[in-house]
C-alpha positions as CSV (number, residue, x, y, z in Angstrom):
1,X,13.3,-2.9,-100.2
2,X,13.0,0.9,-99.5
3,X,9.2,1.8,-99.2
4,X,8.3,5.8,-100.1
5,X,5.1,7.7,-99.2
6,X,3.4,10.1,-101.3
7,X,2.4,13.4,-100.4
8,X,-1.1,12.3,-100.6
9,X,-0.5,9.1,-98.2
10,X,1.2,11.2,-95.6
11,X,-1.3,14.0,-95.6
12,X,-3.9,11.5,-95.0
13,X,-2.2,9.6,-92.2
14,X,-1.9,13.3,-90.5
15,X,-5.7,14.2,-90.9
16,X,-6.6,11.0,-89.4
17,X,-3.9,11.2,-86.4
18,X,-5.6,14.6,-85.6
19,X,-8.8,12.7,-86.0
20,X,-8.0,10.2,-83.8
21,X,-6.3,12.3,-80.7
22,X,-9.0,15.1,-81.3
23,X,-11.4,13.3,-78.7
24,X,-8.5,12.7,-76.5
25,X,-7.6,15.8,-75.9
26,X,-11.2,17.0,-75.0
27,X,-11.6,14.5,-72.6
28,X,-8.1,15.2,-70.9
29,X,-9.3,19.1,-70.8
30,X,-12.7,18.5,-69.2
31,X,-12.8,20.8,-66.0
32,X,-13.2,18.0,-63.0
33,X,-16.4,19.2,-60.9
34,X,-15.6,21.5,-58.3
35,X,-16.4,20.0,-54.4
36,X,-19.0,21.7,-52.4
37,X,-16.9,24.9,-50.6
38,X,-16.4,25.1,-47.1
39,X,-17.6,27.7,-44.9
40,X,-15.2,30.7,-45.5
41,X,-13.0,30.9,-42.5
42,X,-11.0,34.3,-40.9
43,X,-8.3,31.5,-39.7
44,X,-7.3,30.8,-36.0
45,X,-4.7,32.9,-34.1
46,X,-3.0,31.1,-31.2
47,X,-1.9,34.2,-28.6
48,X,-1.0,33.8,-25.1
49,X,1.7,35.0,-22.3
50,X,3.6,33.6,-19.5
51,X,4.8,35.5,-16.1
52,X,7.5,34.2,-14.2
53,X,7.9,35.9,-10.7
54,X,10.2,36.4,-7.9
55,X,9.0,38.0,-4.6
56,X,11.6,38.9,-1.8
57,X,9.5,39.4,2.1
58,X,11.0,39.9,5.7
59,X,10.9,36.9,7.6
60,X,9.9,34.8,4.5
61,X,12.8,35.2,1.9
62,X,13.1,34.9,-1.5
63,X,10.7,33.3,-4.2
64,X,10.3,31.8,-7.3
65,X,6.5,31.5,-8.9
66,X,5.3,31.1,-12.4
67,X,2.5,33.6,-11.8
68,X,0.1,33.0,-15.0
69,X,0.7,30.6,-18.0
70,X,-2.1,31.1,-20.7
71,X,-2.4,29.8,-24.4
72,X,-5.4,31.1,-26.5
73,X,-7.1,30.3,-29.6
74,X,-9.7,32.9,-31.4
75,X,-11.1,32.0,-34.8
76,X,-14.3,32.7,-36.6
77,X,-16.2,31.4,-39.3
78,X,-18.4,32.4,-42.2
79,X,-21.3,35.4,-41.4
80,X,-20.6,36.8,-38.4
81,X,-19.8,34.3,-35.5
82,X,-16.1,33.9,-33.3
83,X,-14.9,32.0,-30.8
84,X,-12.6,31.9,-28.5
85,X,-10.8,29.0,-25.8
86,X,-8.3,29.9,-23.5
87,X,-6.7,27.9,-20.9
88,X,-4.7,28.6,-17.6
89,X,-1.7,25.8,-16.7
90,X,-0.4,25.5,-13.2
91,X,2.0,24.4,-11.2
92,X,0.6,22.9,-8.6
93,X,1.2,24.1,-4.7
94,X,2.0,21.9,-1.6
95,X,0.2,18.4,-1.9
96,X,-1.0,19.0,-5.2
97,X,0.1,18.5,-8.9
98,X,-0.1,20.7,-12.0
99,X,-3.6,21.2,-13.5
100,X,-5.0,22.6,-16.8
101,X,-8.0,25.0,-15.7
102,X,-10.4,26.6,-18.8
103,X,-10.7,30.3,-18.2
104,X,-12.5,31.4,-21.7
105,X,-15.3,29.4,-23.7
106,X,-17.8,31.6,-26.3
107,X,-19.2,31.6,-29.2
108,X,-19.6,35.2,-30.0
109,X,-22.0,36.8,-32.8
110,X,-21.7,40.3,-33.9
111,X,-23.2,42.8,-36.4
112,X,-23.2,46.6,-36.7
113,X,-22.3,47.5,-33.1
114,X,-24.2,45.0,-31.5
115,X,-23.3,41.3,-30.1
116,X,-24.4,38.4,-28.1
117,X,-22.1,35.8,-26.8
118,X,-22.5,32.5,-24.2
119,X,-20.4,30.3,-22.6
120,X,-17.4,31.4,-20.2
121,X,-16.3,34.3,-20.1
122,X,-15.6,37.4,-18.1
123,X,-18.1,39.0,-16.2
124,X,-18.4,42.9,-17.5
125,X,-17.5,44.4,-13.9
126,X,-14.6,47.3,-13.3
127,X,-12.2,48.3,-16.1
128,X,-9.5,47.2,-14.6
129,X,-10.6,43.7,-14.0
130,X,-12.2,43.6,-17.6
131,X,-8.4,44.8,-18.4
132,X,-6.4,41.8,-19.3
133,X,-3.4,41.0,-17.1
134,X,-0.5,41.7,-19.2
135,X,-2.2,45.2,-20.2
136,X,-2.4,46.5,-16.5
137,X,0.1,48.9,-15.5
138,X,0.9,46.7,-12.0
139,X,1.4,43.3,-11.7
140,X,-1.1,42.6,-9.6
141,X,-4.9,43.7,-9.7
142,X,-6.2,46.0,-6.5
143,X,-7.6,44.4,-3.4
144,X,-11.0,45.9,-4.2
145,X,-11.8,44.7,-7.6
146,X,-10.2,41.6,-6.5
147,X,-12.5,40.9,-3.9
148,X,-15.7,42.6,-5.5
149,X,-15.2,42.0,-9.1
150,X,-17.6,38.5,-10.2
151,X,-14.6,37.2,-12.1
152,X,-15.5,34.9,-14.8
153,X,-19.0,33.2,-15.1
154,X,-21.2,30.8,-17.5
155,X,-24.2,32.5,-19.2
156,X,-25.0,35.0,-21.8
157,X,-24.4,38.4,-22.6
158,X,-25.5,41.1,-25.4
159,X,-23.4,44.3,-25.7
160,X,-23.9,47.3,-28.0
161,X,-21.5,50.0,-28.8
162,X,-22.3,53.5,-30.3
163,X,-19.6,54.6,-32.3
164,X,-16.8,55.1,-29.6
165,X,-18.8,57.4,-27.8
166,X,-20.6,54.7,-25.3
167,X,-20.7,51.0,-25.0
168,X,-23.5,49.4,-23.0
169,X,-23.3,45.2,-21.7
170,X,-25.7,43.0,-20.0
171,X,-25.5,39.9,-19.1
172,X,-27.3,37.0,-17.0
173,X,-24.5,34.1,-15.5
174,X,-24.7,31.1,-12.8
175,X,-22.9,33.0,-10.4
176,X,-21.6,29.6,-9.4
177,X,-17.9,31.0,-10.7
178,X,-15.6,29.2,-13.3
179,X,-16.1,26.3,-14.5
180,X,-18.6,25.1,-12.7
181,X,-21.5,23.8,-15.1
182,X,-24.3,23.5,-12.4
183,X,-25.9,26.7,-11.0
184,X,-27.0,24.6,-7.2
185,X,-29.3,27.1,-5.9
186,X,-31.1,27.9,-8.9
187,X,-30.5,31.6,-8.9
188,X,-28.7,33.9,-11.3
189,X,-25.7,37.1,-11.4
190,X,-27.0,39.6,-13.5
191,X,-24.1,42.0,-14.6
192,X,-24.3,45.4,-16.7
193,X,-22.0,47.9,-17.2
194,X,-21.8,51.0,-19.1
195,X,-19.0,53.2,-20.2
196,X,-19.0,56.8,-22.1
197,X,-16.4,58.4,-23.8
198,X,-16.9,62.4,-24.3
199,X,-13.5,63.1,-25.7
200,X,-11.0,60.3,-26.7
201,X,-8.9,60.4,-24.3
202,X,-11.2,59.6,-21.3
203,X,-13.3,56.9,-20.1
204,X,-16.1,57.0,-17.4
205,X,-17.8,53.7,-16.8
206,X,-20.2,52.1,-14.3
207,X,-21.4,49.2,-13.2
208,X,-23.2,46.6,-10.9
209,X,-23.6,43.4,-10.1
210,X,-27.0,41.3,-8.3
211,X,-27.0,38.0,-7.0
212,X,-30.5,37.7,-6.4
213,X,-31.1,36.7,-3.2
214,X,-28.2,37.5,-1.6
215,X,-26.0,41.0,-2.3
216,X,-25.2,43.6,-4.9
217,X,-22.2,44.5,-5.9
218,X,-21.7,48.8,-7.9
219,X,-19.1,50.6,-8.6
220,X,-17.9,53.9,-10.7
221,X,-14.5,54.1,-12.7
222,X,-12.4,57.0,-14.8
223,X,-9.7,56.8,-17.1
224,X,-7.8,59.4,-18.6
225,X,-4.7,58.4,-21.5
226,X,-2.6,60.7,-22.9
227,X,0.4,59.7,-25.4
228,X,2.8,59.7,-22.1
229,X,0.8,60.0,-18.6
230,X,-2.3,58.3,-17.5
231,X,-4.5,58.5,-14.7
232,X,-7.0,56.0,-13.3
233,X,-9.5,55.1,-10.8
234,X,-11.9,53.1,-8.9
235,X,-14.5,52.8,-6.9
236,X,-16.5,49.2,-6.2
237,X,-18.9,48.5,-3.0
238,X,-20.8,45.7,-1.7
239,X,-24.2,45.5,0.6
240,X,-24.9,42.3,1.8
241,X,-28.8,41.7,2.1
242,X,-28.7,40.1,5.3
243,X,-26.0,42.1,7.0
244,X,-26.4,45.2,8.3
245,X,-23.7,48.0,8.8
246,X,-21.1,49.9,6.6
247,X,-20.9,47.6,3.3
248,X,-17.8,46.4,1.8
249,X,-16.3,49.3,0.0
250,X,-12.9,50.6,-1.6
251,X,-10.9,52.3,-4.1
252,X,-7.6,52.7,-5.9
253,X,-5.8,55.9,-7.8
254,X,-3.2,55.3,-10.1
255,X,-0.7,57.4,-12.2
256,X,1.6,56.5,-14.9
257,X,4.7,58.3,-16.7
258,X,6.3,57.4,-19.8
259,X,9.6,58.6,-19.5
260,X,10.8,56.7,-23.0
261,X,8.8,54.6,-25.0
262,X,10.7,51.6,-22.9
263,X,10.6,53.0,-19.5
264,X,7.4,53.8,-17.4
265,X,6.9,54.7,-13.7
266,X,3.8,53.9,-12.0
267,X,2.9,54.5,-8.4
268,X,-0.7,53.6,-6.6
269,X,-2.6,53.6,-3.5
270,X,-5.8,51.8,-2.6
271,X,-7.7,51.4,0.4
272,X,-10.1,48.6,1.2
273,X,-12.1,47.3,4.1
274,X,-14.9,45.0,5.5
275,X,-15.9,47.1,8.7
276,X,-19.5,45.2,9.0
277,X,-17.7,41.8,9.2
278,X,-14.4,43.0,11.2
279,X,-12.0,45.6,11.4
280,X,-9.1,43.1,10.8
281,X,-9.9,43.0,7.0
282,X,-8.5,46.6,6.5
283,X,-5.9,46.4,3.8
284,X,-4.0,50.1,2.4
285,X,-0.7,49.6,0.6
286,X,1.2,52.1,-1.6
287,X,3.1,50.6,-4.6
288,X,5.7,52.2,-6.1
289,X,7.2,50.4,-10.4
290,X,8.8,50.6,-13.0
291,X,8.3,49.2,-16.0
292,X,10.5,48.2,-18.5
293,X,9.4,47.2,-22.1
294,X,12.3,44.9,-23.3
295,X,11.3,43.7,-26.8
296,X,8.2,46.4,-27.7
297,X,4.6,45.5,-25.7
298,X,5.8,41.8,-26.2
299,X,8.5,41.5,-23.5
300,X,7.9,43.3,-20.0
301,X,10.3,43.0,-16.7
302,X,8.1,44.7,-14.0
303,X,9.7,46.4,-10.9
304,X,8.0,46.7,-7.9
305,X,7.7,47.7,-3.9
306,X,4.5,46.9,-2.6
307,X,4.0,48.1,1.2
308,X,1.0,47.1,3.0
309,X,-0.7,47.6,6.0
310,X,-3.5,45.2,7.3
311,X,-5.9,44.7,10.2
312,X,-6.6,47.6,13.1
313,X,-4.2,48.6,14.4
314,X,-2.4,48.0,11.3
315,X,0.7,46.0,10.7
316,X,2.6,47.3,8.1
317,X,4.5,44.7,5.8
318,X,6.7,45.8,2.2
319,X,7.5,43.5,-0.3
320,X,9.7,43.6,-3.8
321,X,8.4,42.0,-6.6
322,X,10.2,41.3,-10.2
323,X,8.1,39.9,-13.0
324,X,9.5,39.0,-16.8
325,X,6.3,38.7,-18.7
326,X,6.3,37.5,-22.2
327,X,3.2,37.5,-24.7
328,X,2.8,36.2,-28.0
């Protein structure tokens, strides 16, 4: 039997099938409650760089270092606060194995020119220690800074910058060194250093260094940069409070020439010595490079001669150096 539907039937079954799915469909489009939101985030950047040296010496011969191995993290979060944690991985030498060492802890806060940041960290001491290794025109930092500069410390630090005509830091540390957590004789570094810029292109800076109780470290430094050539210096000193006597003092001049945007030449001289503790730790050396930028800033194969002459009366001792550094 063949059953028919009037118009009236089936406009009634459709009113009450709208009826029905009506409350359906509101309760499918309900917006589902949002979840608290996190702190906003600027992300986390991963950077680091890797040197891998060989050295050639009289009398010693050829060989193969990784010089530095360093991976970075940097990140920030919501207001005004960073961070950064870097370590250092090494090989290892005779008798011992490869190590992991932290170089950079901080938390770092920062608003309108002025900051404050604790943990580890470098010390603010010379420009071209405070210059990051893979930025430094030589492969190796000068004698001086590297035997004056505080290197990196645990403590606290508050900088202000004005504009980009001067930038003044401060800073209280252990003075134990890195990574040591305990400060043993219970007295502190304090470090400052300030730098001035009257035209763009050149930077005077100043600095100094008291370990209360015990020495205080000063030193001056100028830097000129033009699109192609460079000059820079240093000067760093030490007095000793229970030594009397000429203090620990040196310097270092440095010129650099851009012949293309992948080749520069860089030569240096630097003089150091301890005469109150002993003539022997006179140390002058002349170091002639070239520097040649493979892949932009990012890949760098550094040609040196380094000759050196140390101790009264001097022996004098050259040495060739070749160092692929990569950065990322």
């Amino acid at each position: 039997m063949r059953l028919t539907r009037s118009p009236r039937t089936l406009l009634a079954g459709a009113i009450l099938a709208l009826a029905l799915a009506h409350p359906l469909a509101a309760q499918q489009a309900e917006p589902v409650p949002a979840k608290p939101s996190a702190p906003a985030s600027t992300g986390v950047k991963i950077s680091g760089y890797i040197q891998a040296r060989e050295t050639i010496q009289k009398d010693i011969g050829l060989t193969a270092s990784i010089n530095r191995a360093r991976l970075g993290a940097t990140g920030g979060i919501a207001g005004d606060f960073t961070w950064k944690i870097q370590g250092e991985f090494r090989t290892g030498s005779a008798g011992k194995g490869a190590s992991v060492a932290l170089t950079d802890g901080y938390i770092r806060w920062a608003r309108q020119g002025f900051g404050i940041q604790a943990g580890q960290f470098k010390t603010p001491f010379s420009r071209e220690y405070y210059t990051s290794l893979p930025d430094l025109e030589t492969a190796d930092r000068s004698t001086v800074v590297d035997s004056l500069a505080p290197k990196r410390d645990i403590g606290v630090m508050a900088d202000y910058a004005y504009r980009k005509l001067a930038t003044l830091q401060a800073g209280l540390f252990n003075g134990e060194g890195q990574n040591v957590t305990s400060n043993k004789d219970s007295t502190l570094l304090g470090v400052a250093r300030v730098v001035v810029k009257p035209v763009p292109e050149l930077a005077l800076g100043a600095h100094v260094a008291r370990y209360f109780g015990d020495s205080t470290r000063y030193g001056v430094d100028a830097s000129y940069e033009a699109a192609r050539f460079l000059v820079r210096g240093e000067y760093a000193a030490q007095a000793r409070d229970d030594v009397g006597g000429d203090n620990d003092q040196g310097w270092f001049a440095l010129a650099a020439f851009k012949l293309l945007d992948q080749v520069q030449l860089v030569g240096k001289y630097e003089d150091f010595s301890r005469d109150a503790i002993s003539a022997q730790q006179q140390n002058q050396a002349w170091t002639g490079a070239v520097n040649l930028f493979l892949h932009g800033t990012a890949v760098k194969l550094a040609l040196e001669y380094i000759s050196r002459e140390i101790g009264d009366p001097g022996v004098r001792r050259g040495m060739g150096l070749a160092q692929l550094q990569l950065r990322f």
